[in-house]
C-alpha positions in Angstrom: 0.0 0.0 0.0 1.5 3.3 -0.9 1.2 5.4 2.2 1.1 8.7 0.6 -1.7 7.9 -1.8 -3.2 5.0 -0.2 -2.9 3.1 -3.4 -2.3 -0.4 -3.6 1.4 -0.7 -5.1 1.4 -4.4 -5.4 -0.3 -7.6 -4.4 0.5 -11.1 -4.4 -0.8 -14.7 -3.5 0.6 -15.8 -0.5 0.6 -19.4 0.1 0.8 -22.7 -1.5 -0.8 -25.9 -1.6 1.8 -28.8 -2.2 -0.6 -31.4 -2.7 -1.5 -29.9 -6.3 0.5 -30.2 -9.3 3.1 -28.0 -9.7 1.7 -25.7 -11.9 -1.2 -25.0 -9.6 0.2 -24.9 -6.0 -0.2 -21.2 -6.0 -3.7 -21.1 -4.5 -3.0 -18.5 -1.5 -3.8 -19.6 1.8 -5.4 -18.3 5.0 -3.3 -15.7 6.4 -3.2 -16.1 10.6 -0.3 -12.7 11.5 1.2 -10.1 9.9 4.3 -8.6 7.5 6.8 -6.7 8.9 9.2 -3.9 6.4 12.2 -2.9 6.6 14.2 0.6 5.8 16.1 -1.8 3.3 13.2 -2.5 1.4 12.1 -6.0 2.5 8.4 -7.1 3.4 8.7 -10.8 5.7 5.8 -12.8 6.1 5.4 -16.3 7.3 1.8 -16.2 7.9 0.3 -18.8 5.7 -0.5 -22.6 6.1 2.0 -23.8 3.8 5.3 -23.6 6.8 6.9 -20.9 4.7 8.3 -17.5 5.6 9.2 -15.8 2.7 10.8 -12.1 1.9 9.4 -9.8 -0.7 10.7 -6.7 -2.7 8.4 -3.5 -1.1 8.6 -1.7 -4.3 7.9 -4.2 -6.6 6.1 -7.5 -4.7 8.8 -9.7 -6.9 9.4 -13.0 -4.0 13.0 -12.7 -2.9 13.5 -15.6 -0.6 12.0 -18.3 1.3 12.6 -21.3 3.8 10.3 -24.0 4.7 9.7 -24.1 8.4 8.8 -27.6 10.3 5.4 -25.9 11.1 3.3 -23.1 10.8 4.2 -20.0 11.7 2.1 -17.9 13.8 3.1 -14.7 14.9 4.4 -10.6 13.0 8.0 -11.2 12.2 10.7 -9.0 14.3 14.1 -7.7 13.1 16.9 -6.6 15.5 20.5 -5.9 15.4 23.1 -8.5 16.9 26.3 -7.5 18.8 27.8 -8.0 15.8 26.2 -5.5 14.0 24.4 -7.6 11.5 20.7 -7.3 11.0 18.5 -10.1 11.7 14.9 -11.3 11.4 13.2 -13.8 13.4 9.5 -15.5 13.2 8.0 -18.0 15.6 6.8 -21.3 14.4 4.6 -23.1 16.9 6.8 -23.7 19.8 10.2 -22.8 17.7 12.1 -19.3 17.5 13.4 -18.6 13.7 16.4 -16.5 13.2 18.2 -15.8 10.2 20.6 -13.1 9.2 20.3 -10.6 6.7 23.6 -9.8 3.7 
């Protein structure tokens, strides 16, 4: 959503079902939390009832990455900084804390 104009800028399907053929797995699922953006562009959702959490271009909605996670996950993604300096984003699956680092 363009904040500015309140125009939608992009929209996707979010979610898959694996149990249909290849070509039609993109059937978007029921969504159960919310995205979270950050200043470098990103959108992270894991939302959906397929166990992904995926990362999306915020100007352009193109998919950027995602990682199967052994269940659902159920809660708004956070981001942080580590000691280390490097950016991190983390999304809980059921009983399971995700982390993974950011380039």
């Amino acid at each position: 959503m363009n904040a500015n104009t309140g125009d939608i800028a992009w929209q996707v399907r979010l979610g898959i079902t694996e149990g249909l053929p290849e070509d039609k797995q993109l059937t978007g699922n029921s969504s159960s939390a919310g995205p979270i953006a950050t200043a470098g562009g990103l959108v992270f959702i894991g939302a959906t009832s397929d166990q992904r959490f995926r990362a999306f271009d915020s100007k352009t909605g193109k998919q950027l990455w995602e990682a199967k996670l052994a269940k659902n996950a159920n809660a708004n993604p956070m981001t942080y900084e580590g000691k280390d300096g490097k950016q991190r984003v983390a999304i809980v699956a059921a009983d399971t804390v995700y982390v993974f680092a950011l380039p």
